[in-house]
N, C-alpha and C positions, 0 to 999 in steps of 0.2 A: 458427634466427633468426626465422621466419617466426612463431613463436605468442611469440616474447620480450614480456616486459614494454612495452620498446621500440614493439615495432613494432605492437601490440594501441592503443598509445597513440596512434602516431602517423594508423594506421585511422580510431579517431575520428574524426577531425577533418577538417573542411570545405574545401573548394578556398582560400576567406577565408583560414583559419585556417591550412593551410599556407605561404600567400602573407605573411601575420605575423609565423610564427614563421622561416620562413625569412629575413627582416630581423632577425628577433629574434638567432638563430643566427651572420648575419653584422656581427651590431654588438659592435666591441670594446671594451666596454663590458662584453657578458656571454661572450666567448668572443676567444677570441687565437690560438685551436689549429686551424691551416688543415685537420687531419686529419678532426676533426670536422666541418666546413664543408664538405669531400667527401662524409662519411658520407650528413650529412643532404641534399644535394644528390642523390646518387644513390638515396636513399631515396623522398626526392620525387614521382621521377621515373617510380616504380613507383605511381602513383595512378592511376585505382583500382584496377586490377588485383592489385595484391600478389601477382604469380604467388610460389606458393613455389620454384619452380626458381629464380627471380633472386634469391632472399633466403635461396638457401642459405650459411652462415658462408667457406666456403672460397672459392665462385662472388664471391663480394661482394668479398672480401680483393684477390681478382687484380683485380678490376676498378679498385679504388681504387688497389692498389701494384704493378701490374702483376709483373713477376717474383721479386718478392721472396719468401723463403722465407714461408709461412702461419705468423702467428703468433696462438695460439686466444688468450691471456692479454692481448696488446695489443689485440686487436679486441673482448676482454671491456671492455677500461678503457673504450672509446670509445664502446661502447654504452653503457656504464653513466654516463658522462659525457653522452654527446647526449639518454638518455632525462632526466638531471638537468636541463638545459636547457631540454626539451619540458615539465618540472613547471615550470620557473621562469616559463614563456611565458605559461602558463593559468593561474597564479597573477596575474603582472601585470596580465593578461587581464581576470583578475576584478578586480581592485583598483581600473583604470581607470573600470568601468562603476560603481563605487561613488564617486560625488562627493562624499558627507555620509564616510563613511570616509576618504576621503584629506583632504578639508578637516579630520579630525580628529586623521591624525597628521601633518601640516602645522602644527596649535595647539599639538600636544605640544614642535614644536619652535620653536614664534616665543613662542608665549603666554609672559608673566613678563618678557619680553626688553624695555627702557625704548625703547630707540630703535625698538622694531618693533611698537610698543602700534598704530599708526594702521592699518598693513600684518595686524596681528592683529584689530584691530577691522572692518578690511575684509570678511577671511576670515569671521568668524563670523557677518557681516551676513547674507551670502551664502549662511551655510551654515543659520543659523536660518532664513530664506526658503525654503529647500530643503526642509528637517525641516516647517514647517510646511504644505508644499504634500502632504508624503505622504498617503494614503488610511489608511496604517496595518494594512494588510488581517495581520501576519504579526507575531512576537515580533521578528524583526532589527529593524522598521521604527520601531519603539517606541526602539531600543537608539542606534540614529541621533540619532535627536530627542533619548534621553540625553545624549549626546555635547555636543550643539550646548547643550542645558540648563547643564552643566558649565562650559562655557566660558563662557556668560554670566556666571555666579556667579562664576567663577573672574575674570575679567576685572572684573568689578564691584568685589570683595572687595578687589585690588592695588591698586585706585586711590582704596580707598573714603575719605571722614572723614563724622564723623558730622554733619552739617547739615541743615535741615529738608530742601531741594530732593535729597538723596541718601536719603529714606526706603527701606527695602526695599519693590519692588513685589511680587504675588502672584505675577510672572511666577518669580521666582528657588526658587519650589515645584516648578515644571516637574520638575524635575532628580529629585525625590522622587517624583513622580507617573509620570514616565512610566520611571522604573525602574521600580516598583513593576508598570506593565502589563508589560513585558518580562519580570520573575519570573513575575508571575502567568501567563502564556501559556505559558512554559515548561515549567513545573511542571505545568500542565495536561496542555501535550504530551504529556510523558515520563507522568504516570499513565494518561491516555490510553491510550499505547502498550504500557504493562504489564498494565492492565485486560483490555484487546482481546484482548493474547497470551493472557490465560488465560481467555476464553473458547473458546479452540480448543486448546490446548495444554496438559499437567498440567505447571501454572507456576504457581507460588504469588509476588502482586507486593509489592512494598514501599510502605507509605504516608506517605512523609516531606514532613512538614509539608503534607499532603492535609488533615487535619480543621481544621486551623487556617489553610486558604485558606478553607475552608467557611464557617467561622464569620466572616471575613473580608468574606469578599464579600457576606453575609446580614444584614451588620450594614452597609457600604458598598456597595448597592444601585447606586448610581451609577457606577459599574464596569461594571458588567451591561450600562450604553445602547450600550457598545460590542458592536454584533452577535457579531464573532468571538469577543469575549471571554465572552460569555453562551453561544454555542454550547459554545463551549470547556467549560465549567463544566456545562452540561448534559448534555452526554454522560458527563462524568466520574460525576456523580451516577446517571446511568439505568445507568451499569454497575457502580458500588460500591454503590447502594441493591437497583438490580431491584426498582424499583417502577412500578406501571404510571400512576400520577399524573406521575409522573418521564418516562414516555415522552409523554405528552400533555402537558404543558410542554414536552419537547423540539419534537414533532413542531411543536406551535402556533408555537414560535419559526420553526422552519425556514421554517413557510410564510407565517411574516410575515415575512422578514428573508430570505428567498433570493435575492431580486434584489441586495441590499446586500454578499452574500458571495461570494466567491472560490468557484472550480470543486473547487478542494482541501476548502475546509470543507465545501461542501454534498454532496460527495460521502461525504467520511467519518461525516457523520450520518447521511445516509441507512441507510450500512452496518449502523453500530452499532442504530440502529431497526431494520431486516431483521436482523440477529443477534437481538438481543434477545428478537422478536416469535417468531422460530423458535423459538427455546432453550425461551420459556414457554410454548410449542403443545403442541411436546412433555412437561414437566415438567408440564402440566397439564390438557393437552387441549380448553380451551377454543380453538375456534374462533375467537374472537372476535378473538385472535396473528392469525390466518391469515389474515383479510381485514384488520387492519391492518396486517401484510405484504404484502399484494397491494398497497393501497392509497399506500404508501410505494413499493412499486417503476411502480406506475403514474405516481405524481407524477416522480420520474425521468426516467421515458422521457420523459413530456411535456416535463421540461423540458430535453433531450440531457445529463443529468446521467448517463452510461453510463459513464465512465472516470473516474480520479484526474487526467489529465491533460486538458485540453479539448483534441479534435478527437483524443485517442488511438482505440484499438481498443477495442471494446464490453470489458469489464469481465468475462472466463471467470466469475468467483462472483456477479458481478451477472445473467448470462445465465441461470445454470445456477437460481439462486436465481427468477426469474422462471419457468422452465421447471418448474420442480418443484412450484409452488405452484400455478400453472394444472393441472398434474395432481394434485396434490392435492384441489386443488378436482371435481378432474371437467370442467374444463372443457378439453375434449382439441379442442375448434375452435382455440377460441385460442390455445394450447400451439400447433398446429401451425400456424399463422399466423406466432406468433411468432419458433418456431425457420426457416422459411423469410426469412423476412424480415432474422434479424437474424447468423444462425450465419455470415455470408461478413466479417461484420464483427468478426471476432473476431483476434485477434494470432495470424500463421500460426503459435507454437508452443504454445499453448494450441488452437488449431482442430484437430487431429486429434482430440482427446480429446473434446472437448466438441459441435463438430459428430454425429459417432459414435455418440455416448453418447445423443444427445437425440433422434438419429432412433433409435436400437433403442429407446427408451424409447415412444415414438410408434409405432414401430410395433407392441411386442408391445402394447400396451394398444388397438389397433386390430386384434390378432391373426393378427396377419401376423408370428407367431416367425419364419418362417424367414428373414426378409428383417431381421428383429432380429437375428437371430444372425449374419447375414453385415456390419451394422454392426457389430458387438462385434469381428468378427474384423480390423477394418480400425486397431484403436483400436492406437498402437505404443507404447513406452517410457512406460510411467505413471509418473514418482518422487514425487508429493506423496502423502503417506498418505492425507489423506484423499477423494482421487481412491479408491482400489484401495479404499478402505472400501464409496464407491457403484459401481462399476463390477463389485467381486462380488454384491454385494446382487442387483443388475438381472441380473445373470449369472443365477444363483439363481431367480430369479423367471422369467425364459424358461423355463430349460429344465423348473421345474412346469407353466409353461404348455404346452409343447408336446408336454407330455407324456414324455420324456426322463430318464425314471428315474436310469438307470444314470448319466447325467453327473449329474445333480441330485447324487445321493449323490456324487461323487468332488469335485464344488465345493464340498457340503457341510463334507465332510473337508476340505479345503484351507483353506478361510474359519476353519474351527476353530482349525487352525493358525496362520494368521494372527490369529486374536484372541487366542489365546494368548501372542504375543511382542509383541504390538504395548502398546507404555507412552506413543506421543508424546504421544497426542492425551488434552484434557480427558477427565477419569474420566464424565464426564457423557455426552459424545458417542459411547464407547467403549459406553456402558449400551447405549445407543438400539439397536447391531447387536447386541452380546449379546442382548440380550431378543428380535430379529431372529432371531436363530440358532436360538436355543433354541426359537422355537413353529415357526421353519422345520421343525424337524427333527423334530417330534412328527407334524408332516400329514406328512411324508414315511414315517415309519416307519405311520402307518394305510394308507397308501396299497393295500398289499399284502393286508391285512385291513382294510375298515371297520366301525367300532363308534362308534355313534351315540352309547353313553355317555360313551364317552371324548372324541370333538368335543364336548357338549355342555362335558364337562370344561373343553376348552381354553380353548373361545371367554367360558367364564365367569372363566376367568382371564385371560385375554387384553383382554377388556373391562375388567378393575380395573386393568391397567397402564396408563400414558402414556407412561414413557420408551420409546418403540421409535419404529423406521422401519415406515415401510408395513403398518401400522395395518390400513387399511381393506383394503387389501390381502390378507390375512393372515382377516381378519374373513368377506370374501365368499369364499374358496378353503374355508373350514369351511364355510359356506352351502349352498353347492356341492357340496359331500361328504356331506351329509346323505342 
């Protein structure tokens, strides 16, 4: 009982929130069944603790029915009926804190009705004042203001005749208009969100009715003055074009218009600029990605833009992406500055990894393998692929560094393997450790014999590539073998 559906749900929820739903629970209104009134009472009553010995099914049963024979099937109903309950609570929950939504199925039921025109005109008064005080920051908020649009029009339309003093005003557009932002936002979202994925992921997205918001909004400019809605649009553009005009149009907006946006937008632009700027560093090598990725994550920090939510844990891909880039760069002060400063601010289920990860990285490029290798060995349970993509790579690169032959070859082997079965991730990202692997394992195989011809072989192959990791890396270890 203790991991049920139930009782995961009823965890959630706040000292408040049980003190609500348990009114909720016993109004007969939504519950008439005294059994369940016990349930949720004696469930209660285990907050916060949730010991699982008191929330074992049989321990629980005797408690509520004292001697009565256990029955698994009845005490299934009652769960299944109190957790039904527990959705209806956090649904109303929601509904009450939406005043522009309930004034709007409150219209569905008065509006049209002759004797409740004054009592529906009231409503809509009310609820237009409300729509028009929103900020707008989001697609719901637009959908709201829809709403209350509708019912103007709708209300007008019932009473209308035609006389000069009844002209239609320009207000009864609204309705058109701020649909039209609600689609538009949407639509953005969701491409958005398919864009992004197949920049990490081998996803191929769908583009319905993308080129013809395009055209849309380029021909109706006026659109655009809406911050979020211009962000919106820009990102979609910098990730269907990959044009680097495209990222200095975004960027220029963000940093004219961040004070204006919400902690969500300016966070996922950010992102999509740090994506971006990575992807074309590597596909093309210029440098140029790599300090306007610095650059973007330093605007960030400055401004506590670290998480998707404000005041969350520092952001595990926005750390790590900061970290990498400092040593990319060579700049291994501030890398180590950085990971001090910010690695305890990290969400303790992402902090083992990434903590770990960034002190071995720090420390072998400081040359202190051993004490890298004793971070790697702390790192536990990695499930995201492309974690185990960088944590072998770094793996890899110690043990050349410290000399460690015989493991080098046996992680070799292993990564092989693993890029062999590995399909999730973009074909692109997937390139960067191949090409990784493969001049890995040519310095490893000289190692035994060196031959000057064949390094110089590498490194002049090696130099015409871009899709790879650690690059430079890779570059000075041939150097160094000469």
């Amino acid at each position: 009982m203790n991991n049920s559906s139930l009782i995961l749900l009823v965890k959630s929820m706040d000292k408040s929130q049980l003190k609500e739903l348990n009114s909720f629970v016993r109004s007969p209104y939504f519950n008439t069944n005294k059994a369940l009134t016990s349930l949720f009472e004696y469930i209660r009553k285990q907050h916060p603790e949730y010991a699982a010995e008191k929330l074992e099914k049989k321990y629980v049963y005797k408690k509520l029915f004292g001697k009565t024979e256990y029955n698994d099937g009845f005490l299934r109903v009652l769960m299944s009926n109190l957790q039904h309950l527990a959705e209806e609570y956090l649904t109303v929950s929601a509904f009450q804190k939406d005043t522009i939504l309930k004034k709007k199925f409150l219209l569905d039921k008065i509006a049209g009705n002759p004797p409740l025109k004054k009592l529906s005109e009231k409503v809509l008064n009310e609820g237009l004042k409300e729509a028009g005080a929103l900020k707008a920051e989001n697609p719901d908020d637009f959908l709201g203001k829809y709403f209350m649009s509708f019912y103007r029009k709708f209300l007008y339309s019932t009473g209308f005749t035609a006389t000069k003093s009844n002209k239609p005003t320009d207000e009864l557009f609204d309705e058109q208009k701020y649909l039209t932002y609600f689609f538009l936002m949407r639509m953005l979202a969701d491409h958005f969100y398919h864009l992004n994925q197949s920049q990490i992921m081998n996803y191929t997205p769908k583009f319905i009715f993308l080129d013809e918001i395009i055209i849309f909004l380029e021909n109706n400019p006026e659109y655009l003055e809406l911050p979020t809605l211009n962000m919106a649009y820009l990102r979609v553009l910098l990730l269907k074009n990959n044009r680097k005009e495209d990222l200095y149009r975004l960027k220029s907006a963000l940093y004219g218009s961040s004070e204006n946006l919400g902690q969500k937008d300016c966070f996922n632009t950010i992102s999509i600029i740090i994506n971006f700027c990575h992807k074309n560093f590597y596909l093309s090598g210029d440098k140029t990605f790599l300090y306007e990725k610095l650059e973007i994550l330093q605007f960030g920090l400055n401004k506590g833009i670290n998480s998707f939510i404000e005041n969350d844990y520092f952001d595990p891909n926005r750390y790590n992406n900061m970290v990498s880039t400092l040593f990319e760069l060579n700049r291994i002060d501030e890398a180590e500055k950085f990971i001090y400063e910010y690695h305890k601010k990290l969400d303790p289920d992402d902090r083992n990894f990434w903590e770990n990860f960034s002190f071995a990285e720090l420390k072998t490029r400081q040359g202190k393998h051993d004490e890298a290798l004793s971070f790697l060995a702390r790192i536990r349970n990695v499930s995201a692929v492309s974690y185990k993509f960088s944590l072998k790579a770094l793996q890899l690169r110690i043990y050349y560094d410290a000399g460690l032959w015989e493991q080098a070859a046996s992680a070799a082997d292993s990564f092989r393997h693993f890029l062999q079965k590995e399909s999730l991730m973009n074909p692109v990202f997937n390139e960067q450790y191949r090409n990784f692997y493969s001049f890995y394992t040519k310095l490893l195989a000289l190692k035994s014999g060196k031959n000057s011809k064949a390094l110089r072989d590498i490194k002049v192959n090696l130099q015409s590539i871009h899709n790879i990791v650690h690059k430079n890396w890779l570059l000075e270890r041939i150097s160094s073998d000469k």
